[in-house]
N, CA, C and O atoms as a GROMACS GRO file, in nm:
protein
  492
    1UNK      N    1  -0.386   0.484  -1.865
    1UNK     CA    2  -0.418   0.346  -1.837
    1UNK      C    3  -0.558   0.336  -1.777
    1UNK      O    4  -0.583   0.366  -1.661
    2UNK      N    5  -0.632   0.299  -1.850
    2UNK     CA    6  -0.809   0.337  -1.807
    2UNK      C    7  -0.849   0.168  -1.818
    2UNK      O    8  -0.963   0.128  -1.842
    3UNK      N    9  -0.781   0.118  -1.803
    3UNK     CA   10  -0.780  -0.061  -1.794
    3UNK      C   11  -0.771  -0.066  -1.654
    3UNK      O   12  -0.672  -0.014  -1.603
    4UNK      N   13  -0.874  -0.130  -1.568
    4UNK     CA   14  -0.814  -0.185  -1.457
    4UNK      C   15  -0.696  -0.264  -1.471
    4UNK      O   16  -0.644  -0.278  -1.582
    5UNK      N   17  -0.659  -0.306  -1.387
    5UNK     CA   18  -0.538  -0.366  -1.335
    5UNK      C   19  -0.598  -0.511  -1.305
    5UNK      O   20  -0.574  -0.625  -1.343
    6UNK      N   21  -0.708  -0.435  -1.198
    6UNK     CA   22  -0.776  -0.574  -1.097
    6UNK      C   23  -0.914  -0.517  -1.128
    6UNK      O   24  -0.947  -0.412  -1.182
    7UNK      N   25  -0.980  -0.612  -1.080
    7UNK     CA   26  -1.138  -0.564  -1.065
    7UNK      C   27  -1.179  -0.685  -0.934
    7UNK      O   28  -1.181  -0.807  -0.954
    8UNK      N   29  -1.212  -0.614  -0.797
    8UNK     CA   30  -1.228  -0.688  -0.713
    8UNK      C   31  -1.346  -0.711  -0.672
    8UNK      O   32  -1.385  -0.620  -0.599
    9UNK      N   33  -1.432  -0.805  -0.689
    9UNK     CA   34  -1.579  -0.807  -0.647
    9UNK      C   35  -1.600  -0.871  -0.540
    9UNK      O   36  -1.538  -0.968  -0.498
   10UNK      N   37  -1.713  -0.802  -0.484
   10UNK     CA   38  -1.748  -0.822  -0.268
   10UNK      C   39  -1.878  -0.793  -0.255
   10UNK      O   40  -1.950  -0.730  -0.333
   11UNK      N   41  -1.911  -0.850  -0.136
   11UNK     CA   42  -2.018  -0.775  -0.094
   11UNK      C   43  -1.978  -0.661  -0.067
   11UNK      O   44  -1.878  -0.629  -0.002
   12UNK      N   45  -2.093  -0.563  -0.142
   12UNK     CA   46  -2.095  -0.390  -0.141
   12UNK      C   47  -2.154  -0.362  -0.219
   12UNK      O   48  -2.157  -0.419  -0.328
   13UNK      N   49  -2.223  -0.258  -0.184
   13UNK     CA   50  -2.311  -0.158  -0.272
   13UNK      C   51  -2.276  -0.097  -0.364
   13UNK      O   52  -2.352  -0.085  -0.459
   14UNK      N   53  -2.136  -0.035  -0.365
   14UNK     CA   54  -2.083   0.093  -0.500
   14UNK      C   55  -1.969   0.038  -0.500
   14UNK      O   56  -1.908  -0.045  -0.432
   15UNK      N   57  -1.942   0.132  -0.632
   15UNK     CA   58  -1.801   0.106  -0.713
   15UNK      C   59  -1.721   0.202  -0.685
   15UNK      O   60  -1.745   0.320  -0.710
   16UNK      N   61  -1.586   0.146  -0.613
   16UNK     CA   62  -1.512   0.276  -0.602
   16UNK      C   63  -1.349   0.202  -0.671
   16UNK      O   64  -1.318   0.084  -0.693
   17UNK      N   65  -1.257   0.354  -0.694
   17UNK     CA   66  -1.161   0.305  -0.746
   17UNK      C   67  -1.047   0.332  -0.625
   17UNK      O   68  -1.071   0.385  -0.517
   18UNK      N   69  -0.918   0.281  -0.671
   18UNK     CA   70  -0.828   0.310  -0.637
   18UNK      C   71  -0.687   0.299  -0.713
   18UNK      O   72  -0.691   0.244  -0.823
   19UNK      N   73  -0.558   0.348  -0.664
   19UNK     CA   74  -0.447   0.388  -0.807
   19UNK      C   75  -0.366   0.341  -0.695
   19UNK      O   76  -0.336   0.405  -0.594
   20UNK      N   77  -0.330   0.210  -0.728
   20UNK     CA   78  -0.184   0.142  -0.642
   20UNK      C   79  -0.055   0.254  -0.653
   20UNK      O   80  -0.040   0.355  -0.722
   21UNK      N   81   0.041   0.179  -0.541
   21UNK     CA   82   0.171   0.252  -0.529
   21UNK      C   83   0.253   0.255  -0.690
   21UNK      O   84   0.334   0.340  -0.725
   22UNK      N   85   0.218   0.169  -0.749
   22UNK     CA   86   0.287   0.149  -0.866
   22UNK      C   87   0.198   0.184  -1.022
   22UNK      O   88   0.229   0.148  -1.136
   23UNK      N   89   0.081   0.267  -0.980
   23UNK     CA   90   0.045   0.372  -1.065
   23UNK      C   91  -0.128   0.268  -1.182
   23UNK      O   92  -0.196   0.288  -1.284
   24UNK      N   93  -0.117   0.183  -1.092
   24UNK     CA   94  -0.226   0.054  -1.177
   24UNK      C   95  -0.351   0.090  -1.114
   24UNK      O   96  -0.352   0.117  -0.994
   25UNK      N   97  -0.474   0.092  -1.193
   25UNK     CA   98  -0.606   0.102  -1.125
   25UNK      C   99  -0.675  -0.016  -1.108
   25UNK      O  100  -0.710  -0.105  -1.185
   26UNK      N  101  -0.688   0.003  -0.986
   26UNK     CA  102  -0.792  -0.100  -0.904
   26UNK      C  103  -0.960  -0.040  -0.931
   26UNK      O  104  -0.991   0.074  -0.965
   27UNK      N  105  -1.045  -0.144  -0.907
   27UNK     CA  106  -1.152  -0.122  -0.948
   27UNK      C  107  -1.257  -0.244  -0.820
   27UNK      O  108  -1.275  -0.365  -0.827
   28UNK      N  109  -1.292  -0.172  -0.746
   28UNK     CA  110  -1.393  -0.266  -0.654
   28UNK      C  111  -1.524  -0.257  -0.680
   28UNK      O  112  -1.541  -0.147  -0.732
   29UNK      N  113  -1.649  -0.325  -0.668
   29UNK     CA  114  -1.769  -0.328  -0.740
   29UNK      C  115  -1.820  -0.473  -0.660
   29UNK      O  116  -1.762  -0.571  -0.612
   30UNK      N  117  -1.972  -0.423  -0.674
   30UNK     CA  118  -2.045  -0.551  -0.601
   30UNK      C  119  -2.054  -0.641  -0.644
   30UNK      O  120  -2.028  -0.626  -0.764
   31UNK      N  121  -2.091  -0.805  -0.610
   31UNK     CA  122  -2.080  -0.898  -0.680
   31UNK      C  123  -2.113  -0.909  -0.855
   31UNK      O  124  -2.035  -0.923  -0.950
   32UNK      N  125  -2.264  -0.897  -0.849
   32UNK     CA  126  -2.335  -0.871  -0.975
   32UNK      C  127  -2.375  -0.767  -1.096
   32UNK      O  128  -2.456  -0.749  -1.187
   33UNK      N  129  -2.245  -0.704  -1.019
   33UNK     CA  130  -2.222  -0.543  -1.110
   33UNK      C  131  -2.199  -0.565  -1.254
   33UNK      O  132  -2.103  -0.638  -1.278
   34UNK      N  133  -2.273  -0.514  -1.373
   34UNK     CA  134  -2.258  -0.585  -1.508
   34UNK      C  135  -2.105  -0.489  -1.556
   34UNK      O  136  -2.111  -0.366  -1.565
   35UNK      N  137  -2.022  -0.538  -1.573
   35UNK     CA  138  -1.887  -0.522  -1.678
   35UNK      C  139  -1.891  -0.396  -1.748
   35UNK      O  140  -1.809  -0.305  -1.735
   36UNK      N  141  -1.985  -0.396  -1.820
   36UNK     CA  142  -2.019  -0.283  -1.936
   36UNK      C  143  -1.997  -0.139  -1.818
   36UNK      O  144  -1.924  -0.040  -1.829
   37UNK      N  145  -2.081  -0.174  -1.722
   37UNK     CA  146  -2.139  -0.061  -1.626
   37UNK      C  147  -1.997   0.000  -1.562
   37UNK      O  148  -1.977   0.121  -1.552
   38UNK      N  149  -1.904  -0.099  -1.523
   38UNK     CA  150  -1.807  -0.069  -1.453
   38UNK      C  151  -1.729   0.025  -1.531
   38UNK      O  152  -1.685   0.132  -1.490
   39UNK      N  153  -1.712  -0.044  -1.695
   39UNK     CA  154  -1.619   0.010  -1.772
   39UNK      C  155  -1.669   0.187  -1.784
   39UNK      O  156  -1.606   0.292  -1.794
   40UNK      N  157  -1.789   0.157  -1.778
   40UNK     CA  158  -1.899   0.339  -1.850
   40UNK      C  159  -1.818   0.394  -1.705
   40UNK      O  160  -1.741   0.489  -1.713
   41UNK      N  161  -1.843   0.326  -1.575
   41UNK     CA  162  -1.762   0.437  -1.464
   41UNK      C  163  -1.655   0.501  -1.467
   41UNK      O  164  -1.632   0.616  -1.432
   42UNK      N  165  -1.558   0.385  -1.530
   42UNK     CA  166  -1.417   0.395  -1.501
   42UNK      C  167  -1.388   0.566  -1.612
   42UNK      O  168  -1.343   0.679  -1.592
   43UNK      N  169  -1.454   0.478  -1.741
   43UNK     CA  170  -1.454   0.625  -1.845
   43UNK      C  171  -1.505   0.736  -1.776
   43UNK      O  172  -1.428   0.830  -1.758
   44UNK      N  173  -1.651   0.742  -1.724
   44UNK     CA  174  -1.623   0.887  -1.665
   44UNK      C  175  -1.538   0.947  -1.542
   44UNK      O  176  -1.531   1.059  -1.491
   45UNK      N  177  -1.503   0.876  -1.527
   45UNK     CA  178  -1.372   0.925  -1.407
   45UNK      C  179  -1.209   0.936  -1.493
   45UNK      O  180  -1.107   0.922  -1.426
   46UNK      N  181  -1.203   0.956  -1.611
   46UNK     CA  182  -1.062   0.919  -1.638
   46UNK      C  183  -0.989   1.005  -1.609
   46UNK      O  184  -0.876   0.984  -1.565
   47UNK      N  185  -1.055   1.163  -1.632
   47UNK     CA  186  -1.018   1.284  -1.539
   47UNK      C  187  -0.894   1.261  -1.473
   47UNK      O  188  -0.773   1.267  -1.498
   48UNK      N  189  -1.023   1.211  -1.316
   48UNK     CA  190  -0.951   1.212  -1.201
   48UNK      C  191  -0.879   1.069  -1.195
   48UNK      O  192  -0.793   1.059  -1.108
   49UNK      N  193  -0.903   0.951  -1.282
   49UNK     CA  194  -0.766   0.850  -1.281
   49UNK      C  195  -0.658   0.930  -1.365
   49UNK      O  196  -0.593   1.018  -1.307
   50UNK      N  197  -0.644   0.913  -1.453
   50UNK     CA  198  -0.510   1.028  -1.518
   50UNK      C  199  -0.468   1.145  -1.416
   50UNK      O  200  -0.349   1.175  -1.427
   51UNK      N  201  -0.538   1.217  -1.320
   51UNK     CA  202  -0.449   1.270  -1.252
   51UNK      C  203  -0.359   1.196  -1.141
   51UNK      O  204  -0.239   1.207  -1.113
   52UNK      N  205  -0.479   1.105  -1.081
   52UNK     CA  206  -0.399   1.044  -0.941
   52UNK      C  207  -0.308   0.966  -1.039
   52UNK      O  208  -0.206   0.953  -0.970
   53UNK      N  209  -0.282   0.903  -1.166
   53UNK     CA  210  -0.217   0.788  -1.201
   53UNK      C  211  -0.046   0.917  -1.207
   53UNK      O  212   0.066   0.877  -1.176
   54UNK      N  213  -0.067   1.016  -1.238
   54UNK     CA  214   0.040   1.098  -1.296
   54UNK      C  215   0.094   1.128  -1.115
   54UNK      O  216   0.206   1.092  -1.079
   55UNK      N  217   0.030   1.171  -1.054
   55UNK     CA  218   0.054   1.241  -0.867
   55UNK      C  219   0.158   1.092  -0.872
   55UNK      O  220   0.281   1.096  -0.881
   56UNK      N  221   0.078   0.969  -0.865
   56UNK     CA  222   0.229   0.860  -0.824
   56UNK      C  223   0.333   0.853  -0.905
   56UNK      O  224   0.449   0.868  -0.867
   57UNK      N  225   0.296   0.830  -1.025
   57UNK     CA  226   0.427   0.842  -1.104
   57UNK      C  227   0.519   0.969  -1.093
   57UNK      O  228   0.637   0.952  -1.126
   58UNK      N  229   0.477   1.105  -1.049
   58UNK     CA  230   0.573   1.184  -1.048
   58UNK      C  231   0.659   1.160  -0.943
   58UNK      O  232   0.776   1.196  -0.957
   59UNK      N  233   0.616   1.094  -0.815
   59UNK     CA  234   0.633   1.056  -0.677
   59UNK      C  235   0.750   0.933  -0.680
   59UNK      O  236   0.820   0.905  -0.582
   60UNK      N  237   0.756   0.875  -0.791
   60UNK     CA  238   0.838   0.756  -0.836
   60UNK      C  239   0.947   0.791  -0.761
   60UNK      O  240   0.978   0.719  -0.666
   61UNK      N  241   1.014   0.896  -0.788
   61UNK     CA  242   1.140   0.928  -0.705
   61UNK      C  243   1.115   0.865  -0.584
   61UNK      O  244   1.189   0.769  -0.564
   62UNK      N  245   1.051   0.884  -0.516
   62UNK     CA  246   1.041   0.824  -0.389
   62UNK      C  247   1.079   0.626  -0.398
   62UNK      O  248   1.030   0.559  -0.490
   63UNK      N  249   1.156   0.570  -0.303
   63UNK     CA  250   1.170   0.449  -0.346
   63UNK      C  251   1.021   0.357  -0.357
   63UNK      O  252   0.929   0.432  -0.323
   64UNK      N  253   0.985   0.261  -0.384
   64UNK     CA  254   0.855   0.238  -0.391
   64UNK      C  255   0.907   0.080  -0.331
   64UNK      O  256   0.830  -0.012  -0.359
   65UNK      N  257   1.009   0.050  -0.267
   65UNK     CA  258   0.980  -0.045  -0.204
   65UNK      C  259   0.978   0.016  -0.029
   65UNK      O  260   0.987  -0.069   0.059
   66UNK      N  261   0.965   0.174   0.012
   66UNK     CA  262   0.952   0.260   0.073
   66UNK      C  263   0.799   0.279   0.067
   66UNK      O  264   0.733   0.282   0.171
   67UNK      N  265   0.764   0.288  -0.011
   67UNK     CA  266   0.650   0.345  -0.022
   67UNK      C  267   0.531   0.256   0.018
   67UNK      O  268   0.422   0.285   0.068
   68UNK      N  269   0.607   0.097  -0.034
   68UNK     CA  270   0.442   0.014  -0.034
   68UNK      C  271   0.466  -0.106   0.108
   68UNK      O  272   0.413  -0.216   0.121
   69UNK      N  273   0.592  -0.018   0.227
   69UNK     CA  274   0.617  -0.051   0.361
   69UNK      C  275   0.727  -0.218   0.357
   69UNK      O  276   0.752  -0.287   0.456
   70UNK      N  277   0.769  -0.243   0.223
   70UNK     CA  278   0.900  -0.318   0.153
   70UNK      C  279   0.992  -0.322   0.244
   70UNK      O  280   1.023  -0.428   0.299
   71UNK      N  281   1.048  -0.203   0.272
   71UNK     CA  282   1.149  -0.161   0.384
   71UNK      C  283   1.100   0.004   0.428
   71UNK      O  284   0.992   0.061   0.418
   72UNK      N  285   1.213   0.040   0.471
   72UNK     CA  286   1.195   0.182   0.576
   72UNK      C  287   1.341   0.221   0.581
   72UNK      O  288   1.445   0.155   0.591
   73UNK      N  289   1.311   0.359   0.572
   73UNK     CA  290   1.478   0.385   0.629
   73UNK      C  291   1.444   0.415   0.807
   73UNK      O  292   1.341   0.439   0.870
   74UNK      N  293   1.568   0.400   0.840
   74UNK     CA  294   1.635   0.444   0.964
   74UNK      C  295   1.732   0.507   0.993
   74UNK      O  296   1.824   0.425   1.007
   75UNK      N  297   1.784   0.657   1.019
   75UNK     CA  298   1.849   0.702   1.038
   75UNK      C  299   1.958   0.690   0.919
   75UNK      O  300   2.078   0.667   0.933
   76UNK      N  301   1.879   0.713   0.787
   76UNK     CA  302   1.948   0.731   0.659
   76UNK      C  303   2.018   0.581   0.613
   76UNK      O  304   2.118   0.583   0.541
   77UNK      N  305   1.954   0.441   0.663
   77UNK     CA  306   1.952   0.313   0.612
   77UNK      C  307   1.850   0.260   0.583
   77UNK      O  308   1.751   0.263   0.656
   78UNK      N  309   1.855   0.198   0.469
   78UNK     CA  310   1.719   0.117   0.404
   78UNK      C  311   1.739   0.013   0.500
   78UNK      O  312   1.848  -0.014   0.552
   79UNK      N  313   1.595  -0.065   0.529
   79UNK     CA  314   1.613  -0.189   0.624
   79UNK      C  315   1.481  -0.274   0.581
   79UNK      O  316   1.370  -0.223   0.593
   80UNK      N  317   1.493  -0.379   0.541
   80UNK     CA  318   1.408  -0.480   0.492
   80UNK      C  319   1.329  -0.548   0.637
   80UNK      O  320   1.398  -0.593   0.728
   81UNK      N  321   1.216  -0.549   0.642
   81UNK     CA  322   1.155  -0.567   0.738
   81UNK      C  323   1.166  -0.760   0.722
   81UNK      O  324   1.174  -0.821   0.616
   82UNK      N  325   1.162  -0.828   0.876
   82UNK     CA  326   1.138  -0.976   0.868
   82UNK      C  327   1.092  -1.014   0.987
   82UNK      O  328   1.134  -0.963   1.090
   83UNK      N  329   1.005  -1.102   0.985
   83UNK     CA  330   0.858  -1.154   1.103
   83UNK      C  331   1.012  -1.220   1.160
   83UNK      O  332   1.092  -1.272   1.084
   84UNK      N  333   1.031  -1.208   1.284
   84UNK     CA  334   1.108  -1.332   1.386
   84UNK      C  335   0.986  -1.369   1.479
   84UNK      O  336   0.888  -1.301   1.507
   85UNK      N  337   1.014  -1.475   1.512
   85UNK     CA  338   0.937  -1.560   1.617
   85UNK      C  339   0.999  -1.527   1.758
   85UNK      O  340   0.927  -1.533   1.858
   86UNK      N  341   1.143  -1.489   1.768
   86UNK     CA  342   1.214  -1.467   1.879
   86UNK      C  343   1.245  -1.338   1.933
   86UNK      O  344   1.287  -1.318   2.046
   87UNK      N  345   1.219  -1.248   1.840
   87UNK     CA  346   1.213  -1.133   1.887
   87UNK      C  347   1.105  -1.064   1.980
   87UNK      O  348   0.984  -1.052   1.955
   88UNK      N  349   1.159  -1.028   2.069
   88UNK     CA  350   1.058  -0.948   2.156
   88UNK      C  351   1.000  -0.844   2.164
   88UNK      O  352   0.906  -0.812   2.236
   89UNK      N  353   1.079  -0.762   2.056
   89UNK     CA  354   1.013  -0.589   2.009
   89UNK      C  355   1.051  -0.585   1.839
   89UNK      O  356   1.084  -0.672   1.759
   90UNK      N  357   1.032  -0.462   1.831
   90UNK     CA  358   1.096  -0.423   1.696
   90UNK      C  359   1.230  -0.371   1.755
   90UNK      O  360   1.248  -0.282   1.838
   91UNK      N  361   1.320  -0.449   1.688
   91UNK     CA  362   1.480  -0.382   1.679
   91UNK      C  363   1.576  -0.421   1.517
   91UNK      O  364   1.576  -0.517   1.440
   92UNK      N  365   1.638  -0.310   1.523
   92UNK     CA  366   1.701  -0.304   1.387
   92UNK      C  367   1.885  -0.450   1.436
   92UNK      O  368   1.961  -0.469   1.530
   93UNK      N  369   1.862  -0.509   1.287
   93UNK     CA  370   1.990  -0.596   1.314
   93UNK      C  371   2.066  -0.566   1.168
   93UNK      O  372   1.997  -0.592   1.069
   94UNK      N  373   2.177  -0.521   1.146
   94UNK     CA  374   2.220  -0.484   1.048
   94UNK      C  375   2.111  -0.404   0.925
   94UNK      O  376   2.078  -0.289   0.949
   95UNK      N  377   2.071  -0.457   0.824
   95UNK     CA  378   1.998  -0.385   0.759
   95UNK      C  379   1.865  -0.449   0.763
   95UNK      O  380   1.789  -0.418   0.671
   96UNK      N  381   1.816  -0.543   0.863
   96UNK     CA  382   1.712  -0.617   0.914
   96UNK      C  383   1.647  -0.544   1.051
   96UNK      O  384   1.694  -0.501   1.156
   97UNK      N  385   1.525  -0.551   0.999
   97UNK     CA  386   1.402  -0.459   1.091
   97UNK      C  387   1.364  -0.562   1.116
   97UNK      O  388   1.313  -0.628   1.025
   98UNK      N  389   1.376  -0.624   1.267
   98UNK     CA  390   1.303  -0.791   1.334
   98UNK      C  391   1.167  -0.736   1.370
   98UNK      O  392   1.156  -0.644   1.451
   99UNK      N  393   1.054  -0.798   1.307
   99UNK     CA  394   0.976  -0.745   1.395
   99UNK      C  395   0.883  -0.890   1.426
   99UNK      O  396   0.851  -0.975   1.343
  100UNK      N  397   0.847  -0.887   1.586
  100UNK     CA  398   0.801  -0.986   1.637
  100UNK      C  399   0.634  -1.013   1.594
  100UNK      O  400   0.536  -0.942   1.569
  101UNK      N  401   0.665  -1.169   1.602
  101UNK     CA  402   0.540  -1.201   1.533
  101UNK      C  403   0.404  -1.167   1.598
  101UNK      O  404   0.294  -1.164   1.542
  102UNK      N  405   0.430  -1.143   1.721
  102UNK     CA  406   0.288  -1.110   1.833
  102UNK      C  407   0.267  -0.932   1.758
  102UNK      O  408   0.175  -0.857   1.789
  103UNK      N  409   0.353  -0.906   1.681
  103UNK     CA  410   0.319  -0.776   1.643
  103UNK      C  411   0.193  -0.786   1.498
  103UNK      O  412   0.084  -0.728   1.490
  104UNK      N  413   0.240  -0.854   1.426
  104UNK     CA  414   0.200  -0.862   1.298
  104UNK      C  415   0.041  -0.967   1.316
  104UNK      O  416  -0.053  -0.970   1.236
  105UNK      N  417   0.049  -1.017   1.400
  105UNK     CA  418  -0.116  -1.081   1.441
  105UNK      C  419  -0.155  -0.969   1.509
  105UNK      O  420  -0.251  -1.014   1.570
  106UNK      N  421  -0.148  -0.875   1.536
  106UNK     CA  422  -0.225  -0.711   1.625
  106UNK      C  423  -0.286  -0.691   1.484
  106UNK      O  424  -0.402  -0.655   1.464
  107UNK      N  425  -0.207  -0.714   1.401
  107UNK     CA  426  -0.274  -0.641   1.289
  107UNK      C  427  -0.203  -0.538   1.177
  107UNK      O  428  -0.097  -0.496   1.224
  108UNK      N  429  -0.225  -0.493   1.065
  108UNK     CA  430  -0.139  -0.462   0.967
  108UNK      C  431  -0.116  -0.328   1.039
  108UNK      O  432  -0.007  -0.308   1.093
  109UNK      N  433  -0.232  -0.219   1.042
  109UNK     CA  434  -0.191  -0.087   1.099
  109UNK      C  435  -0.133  -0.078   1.235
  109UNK      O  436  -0.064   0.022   1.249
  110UNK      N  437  -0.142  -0.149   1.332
  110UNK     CA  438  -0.107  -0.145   1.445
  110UNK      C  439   0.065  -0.170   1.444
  110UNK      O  440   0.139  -0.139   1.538
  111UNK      N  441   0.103  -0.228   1.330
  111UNK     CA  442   0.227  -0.307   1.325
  111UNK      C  443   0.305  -0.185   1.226
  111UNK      O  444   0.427  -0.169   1.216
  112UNK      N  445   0.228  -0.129   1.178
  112UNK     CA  446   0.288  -0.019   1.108
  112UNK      C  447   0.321   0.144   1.186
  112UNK      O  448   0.424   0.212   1.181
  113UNK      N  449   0.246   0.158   1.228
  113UNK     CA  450   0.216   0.251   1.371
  113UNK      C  451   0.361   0.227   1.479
  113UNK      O  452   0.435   0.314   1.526
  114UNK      N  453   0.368   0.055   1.497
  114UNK     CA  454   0.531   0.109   1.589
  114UNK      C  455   0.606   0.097   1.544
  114UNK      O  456   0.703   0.129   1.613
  115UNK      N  457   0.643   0.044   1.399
  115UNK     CA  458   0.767   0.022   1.334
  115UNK      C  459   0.766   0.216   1.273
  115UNK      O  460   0.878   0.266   1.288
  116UNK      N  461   0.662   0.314   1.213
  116UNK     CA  462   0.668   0.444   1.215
  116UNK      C  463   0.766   0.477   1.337
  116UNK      O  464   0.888   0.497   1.331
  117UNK      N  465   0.678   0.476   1.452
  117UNK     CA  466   0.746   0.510   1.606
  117UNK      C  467   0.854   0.480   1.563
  117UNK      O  468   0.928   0.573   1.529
  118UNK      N  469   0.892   0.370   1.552
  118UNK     CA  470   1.081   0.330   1.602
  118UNK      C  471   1.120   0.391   1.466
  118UNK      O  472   1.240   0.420   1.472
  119UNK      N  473   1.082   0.415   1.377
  119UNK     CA  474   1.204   0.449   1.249
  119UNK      C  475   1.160   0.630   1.270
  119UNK      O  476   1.239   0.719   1.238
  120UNK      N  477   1.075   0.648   1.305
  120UNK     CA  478   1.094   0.838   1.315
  120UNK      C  479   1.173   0.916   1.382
  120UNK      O  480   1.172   0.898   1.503
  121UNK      N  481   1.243   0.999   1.342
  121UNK     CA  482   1.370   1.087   1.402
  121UNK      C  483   1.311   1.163   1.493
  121UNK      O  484   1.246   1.256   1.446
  122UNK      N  485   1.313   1.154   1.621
  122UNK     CA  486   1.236   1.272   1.694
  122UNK      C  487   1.366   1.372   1.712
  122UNK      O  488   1.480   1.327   1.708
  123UNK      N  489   1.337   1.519   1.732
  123UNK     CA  490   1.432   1.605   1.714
  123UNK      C  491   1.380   1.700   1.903
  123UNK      O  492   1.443   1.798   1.943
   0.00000   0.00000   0.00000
């Protein structure tokens, strides 16, 4: 699949790629980057897209609504994550991961970082 998926244009200098959880290439590039140019990149990299595209797909086993932070297990339960307004921490409610909204305005990694914490088995 040597087709982007997306092609995202920004302020930035270079073109870099990337291979979503679900095996599609992304393609970022500066505003006024000509088309043709992007495509000549993408071809000489197909290499290394055909490998990373094959590394996820072999990985499929893995659940991929796991993978792209969908849900999480806990102690060998899948649990669908949901913003509450009333919750005061992250706590698990049946197969619901509450996680409070003062968490998710910290920010995406920060919010991922303690929901890791709380779902990791320490031994």
């Amino acid at each position: 699949m040597l087709h982007p998926a997306n092609i995202i244009r920004a302020k930035r200098k270079t073109l870099a790629l990337y291979i979503d959880p679900s095996g599609q290439l992304i393609v970022k590039a500066p505003l006024k980057y000509p088309d043709h140019k992007i495509f000549e990149f993408v071809k000489s990299k197909a290499d290394w897209i055909s490998h990373r595209q094959r590394q996820t797909t072999q990985n499929s086993y893995i659940n991929k609504n796991v993978a792209t932070y969908q849900t999480f297990f806990f102690l060998g339960t899948e649990l669908t994550p949901v913003v509450s307004t009333g919750a005061k921490q992250i706590t698990k409610a049946d197969n619901t991961l509450l996680i409070p909204q003062k968490f998710i305005e910290l920010g995406q990694d920060k919010t991922l970082k303690k929901i890791k914490k709380l779902t990791s088995v320490r031994r």
